[in-house]
Structures are given as structure tokens and as C-alpha cells.
N, C-alpha and C positions, 0 to 999 in steps of 0.2 A: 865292541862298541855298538852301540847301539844307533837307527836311523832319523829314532824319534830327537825332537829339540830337547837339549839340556835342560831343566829348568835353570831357574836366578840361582834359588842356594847350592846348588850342585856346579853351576858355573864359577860364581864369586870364590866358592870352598875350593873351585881348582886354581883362578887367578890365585889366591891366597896361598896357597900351598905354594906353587911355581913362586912366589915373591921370596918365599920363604927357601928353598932350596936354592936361588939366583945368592939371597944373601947369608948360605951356608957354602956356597961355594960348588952346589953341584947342577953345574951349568946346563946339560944335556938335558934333567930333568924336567928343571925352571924352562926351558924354553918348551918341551911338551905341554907342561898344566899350564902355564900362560897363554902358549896359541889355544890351545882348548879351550878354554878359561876364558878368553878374549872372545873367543868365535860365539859362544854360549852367552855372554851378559852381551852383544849385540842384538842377537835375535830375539833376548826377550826381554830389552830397555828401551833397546832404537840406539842411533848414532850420538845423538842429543841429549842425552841422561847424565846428569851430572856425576855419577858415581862411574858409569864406564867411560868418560871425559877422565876422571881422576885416575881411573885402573890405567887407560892408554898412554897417560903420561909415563907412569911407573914402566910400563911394557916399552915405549920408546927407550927410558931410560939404559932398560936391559938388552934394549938392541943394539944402542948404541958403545955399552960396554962390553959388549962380544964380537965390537967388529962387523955390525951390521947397521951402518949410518946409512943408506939408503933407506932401508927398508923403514929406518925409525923416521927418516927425514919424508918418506912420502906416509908414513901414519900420522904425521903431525900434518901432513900438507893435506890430511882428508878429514883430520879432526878440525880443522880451522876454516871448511870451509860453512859456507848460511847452511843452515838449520833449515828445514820445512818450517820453521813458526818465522821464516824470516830474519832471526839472530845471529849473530854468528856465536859458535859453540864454546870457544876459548881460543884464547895464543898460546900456545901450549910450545914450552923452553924447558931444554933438561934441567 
């Protein structure tokens, strides 16, 4: 791996994959290319973007069906909170 930032299509292209192995069933995978995947469309949309607003839901989704409600339950409690432009970013419900 490399130290440099992901870019967007090289991050999105792993959320995507990871969605896509979450929903062929190979769990272990899906949870690498989504954390990766997730870490990578943060750093270069920001918290506030509406397409990694939308991938974070999908990624709680798959946290909360492997047994990890915590962890989905405090990504929703950091997706939801104000925005730097003052908004708040969504209520975000599996």
C-alpha cells in the first residue's frame, strides 16, 4: 500500500467493490474495500459530500449486519452531526 492519498476513482472503485462482495456474501473482503474505500472518498470529498453521506449509510448498513452496531451506531452519530457550512449533513437510518 502505498502512503500517498487514494484518489476519488480509486477510492469509490473500492467502496464499490466492497458493496459488491458484502452482497455476494464474502464478508471479510467487503469489510477491507469499504474501510479503505470509506477512508479514501473522506479525504478527498470532506465529511459533507453527499455521495460519501450516501456510501456511509451503505457502510453502516454492513456494519450493522456483521454484528458491529456500535461502530455503525457511532458513524451515523458523526454523519449527523453540523457541517462546517453550518447544515446538518443527514439523519441517516438503516
Amino acid at each position: 500500500a502505498s502512503d500517498q492519498a487514494q484518489s476519488f476513482p480509486a477510492a469509490f472503485t473500492d467502496f464499490l467493490l466492497g458493496y459488491a462482495n458484502w452482497r455476494d456474501g464474502n464478508l471479510h473482503a467487503a469489510a477491507r474495500l469499504m474501510k479503505s474505500g470509506s477512508a479514501g472518498m473522506r479525504a478527498q470529498l470532506g465529511p459533507s459530500h453527499p455521495t460519501y453521506i450516501s456510501a456511509m449509510t451503505q457502510y453502516a448498513a454492513f456494519l450493522d449486519q456483521t454484528h458491529h452496531a456500535a461502530e455503525a451506531a457511532a458513524l451515523r452519530a458523526q454523519l449527523a452531526q453540523p457541517s462546517s457550512t453550518g447544515t446538518m449533513t443527514a439523519a441517516l437510518q438503516p
